[in-house]
C-alpha positions as CSV (number, residue, x, y, z in Angstrom):
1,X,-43.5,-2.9,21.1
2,X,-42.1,-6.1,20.7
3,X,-39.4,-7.9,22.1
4,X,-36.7,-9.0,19.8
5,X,-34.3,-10.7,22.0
6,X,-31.2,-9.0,21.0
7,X,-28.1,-10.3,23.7
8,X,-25.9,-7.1,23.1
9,X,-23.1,-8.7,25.4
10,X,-23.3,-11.6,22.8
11,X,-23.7,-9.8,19.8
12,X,-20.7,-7.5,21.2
13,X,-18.5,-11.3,21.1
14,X,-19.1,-11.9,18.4
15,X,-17.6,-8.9,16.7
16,X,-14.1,-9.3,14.8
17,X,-11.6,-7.7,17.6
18,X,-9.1,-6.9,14.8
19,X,-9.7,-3.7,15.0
20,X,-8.8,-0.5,12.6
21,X,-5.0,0.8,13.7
22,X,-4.2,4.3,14.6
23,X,-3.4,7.4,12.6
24,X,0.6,7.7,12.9
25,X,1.9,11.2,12.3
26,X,5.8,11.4,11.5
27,X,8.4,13.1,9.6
28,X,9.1,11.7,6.2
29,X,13.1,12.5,5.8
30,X,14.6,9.2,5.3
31,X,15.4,8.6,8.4
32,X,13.0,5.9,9.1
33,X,13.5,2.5,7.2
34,X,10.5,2.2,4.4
35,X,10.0,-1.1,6.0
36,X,8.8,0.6,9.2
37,X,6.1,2.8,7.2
38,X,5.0,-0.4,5.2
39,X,4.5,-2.3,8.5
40,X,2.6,0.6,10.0
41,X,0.5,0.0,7.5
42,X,0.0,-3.0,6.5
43,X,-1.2,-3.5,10.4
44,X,-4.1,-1.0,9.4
45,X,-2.0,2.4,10.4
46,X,-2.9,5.6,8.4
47,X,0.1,7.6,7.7
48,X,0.2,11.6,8.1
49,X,4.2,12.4,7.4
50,X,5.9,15.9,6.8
51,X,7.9,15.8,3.6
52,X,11.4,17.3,4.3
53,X,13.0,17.0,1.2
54,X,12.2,15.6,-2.0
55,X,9.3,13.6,-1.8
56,X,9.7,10.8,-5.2
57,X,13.0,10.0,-3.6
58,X,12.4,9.7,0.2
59,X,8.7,8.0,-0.6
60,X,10.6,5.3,-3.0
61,X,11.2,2.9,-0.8
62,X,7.2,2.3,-0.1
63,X,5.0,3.8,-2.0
64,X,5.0,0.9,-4.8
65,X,4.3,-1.6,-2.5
66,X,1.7,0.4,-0.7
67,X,-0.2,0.5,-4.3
68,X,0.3,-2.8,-4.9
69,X,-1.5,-3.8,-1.2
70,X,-4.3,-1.4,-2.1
71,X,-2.9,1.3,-0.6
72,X,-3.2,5.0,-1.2
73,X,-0.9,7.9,-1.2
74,X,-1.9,11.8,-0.9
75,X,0.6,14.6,-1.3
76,X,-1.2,17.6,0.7
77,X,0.8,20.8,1.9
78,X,4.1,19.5,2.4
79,X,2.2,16.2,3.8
80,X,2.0,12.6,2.5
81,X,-0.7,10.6,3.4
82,X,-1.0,7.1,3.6
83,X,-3.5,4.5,4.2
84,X,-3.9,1.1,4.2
85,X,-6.6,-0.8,1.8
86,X,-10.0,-0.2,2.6
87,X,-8.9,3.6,3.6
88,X,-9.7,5.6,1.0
89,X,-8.8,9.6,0.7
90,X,-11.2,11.8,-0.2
91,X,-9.6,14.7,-2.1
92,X,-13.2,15.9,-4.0
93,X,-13.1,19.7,-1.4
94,X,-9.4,19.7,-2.8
């Protein structure tokens, strides 16, 4: 076999560090600033939020701009979910 003089350590440096963000699970009653949620992410968060209440009204705030970054959003039993560009939601088992 030979040897092709791969430096893992290296290789490992050289990697981008800006890694994906986490999935953030929250409650979706308008008690959080829409600013919060579009931070979250736009910093590479995935949004899991409990709607309690009516969803086109509490969702206003952010969900245009979330489009506009590339975003998606996902109503799913009483859920909203929201990711970040790149993130997309399957929904084909739906």
């Amino acid at each position: 076999m030979s040897d092709f003089g791969l430096d893992l350590t290296r290789a490992e440096e050289e990697l981008d560090d800006d890694t994906a963000g986490e999935v953030v699970l929250g409650v979706l009653d308008g008690s959080t600033d829409a600013a919060e949620w579009i931070d979250a992410v736009r910093s590479g968060d995935v949004l899991v939020l409990a709607v309690e209440g009516d969803l086109n009204r509490l969702a206003a705030g952010f969900a245009r701009e979330i489009r506009e970054r590339g975003g998606s959003l996902t109503h799913f039993r009483g859920f909203l979910v929201v990711t970040p560009e790149g993130v997309d939601i399957d929904t084909d088992r739906l």
